[in-house]
C-alpha positions in Angstrom: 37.0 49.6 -68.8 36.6 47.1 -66.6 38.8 44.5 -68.6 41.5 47.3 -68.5 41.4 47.6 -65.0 41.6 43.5 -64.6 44.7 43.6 -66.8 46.2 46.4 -64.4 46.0 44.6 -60.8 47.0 41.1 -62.2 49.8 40.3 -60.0 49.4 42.9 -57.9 48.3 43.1 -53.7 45.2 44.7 -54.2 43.1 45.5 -51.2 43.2 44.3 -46.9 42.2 45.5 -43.8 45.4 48.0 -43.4 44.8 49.6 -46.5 41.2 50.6 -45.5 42.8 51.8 -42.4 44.9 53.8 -43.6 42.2 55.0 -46.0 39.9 55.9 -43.6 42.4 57.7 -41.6 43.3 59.9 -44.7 39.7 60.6 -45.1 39.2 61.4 -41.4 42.5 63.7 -41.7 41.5 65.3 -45.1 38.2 66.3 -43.1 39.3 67.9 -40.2 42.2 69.6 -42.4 39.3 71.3 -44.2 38.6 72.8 -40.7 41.8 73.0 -39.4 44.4 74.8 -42.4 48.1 73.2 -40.9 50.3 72.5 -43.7 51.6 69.3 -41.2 48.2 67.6 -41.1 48.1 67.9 -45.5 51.7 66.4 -45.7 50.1 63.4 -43.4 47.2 62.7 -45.7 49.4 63.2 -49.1 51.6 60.3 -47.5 48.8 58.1 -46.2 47.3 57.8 -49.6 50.7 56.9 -51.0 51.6 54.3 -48.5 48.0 53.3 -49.3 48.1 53.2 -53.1 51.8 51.8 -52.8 51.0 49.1 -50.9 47.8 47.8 -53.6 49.7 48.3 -56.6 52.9 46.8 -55.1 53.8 42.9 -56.4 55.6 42.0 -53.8 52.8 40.3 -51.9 54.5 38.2 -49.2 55.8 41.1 -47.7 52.3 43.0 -48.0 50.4 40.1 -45.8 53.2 40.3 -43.3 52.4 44.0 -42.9 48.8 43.1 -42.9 49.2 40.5 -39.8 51.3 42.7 -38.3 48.6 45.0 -38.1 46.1 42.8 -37.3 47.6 41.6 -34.7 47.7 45.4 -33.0 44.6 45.9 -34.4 42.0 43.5 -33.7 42.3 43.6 -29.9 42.0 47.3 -29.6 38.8 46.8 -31.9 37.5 44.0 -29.5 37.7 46.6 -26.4 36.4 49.5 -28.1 33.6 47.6 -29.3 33.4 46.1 -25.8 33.4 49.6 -24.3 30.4 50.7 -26.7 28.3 47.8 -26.2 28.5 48.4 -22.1 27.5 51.9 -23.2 24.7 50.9 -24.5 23.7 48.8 -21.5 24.8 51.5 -19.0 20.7 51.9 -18.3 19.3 48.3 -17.7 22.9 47.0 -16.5 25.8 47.4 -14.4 29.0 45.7 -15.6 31.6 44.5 -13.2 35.0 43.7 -13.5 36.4 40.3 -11.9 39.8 40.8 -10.2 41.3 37.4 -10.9 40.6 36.6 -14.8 39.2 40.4 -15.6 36.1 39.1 -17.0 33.2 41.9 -17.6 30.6 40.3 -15.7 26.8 41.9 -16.4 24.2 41.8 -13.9 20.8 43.7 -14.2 20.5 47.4 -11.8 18.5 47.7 -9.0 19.0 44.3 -7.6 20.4 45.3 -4.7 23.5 43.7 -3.3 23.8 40.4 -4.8 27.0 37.9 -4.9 28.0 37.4 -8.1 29.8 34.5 -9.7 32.7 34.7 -12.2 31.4 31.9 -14.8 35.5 32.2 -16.3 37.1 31.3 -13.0 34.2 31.1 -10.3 35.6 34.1 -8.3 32.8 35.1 -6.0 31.8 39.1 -4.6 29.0 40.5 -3.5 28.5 44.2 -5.2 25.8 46.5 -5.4 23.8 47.0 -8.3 
């Protein structure tokens, strides 16, 4: 079995980062279709998994890592705030998190300080805020 399925993806894409995206938004589609019955929303996941299963069984591969740094490139910033975004979250109760106006650093200082002056260490902005 597994020399048969060796034999099958020789020359071919195979997996990257936007085929488990698109993967993972099938799934999350296929689950709230389960809850949701619109006919719209199971077109959506049939073509998902097609682009998906197109795109690793495909042999043209330049064109495949294009599409993959295309996406990348949209993606990995978005990632980098959301995980940003979570990670202040976390904090929210030990920390306040500032914003600098010139360079837009997140600055974290701990809470209940009081009202301290604060020091961009990106481009040495200085503000006094409350914490």
């Amino acid at each position: 079995m597994f020399d048969f399925m060796r034999r099958l993806m020789y020359g071919r894409y195979g997996n990257d980062s936007l085929n488990q995206f698109l993967m993972i938004a099938g799934l999350f589609l296929a689950a709230l279709w389960s809850f949701v019955r619109i006919d719209g929303l199971a077109i959506g996941i049939v073509v998902l998994l097609f682009l998906c299963y197109f795109r690793m069984f495909s042999r043209n591969i330049a064109q495949r890592q294009k599409e993959n740094q295309k996406f990348l490139s949209l993606w990995l910033p978005a990632k980098k705030q959301i995980e940003g975004a979570w990670l202040r979250f976390k904090d929210r109760k030990t920390h306040r998190y500032f914003k600098c106006k010139c360079c837009k650093t997140y600055l974290r200082v701990p809470r209940g300080k009081g009202k301290i002056n604060i020091k961009c260490p990106k481009c040495g902005n200085q503000f006094v805020k409350k914490t």
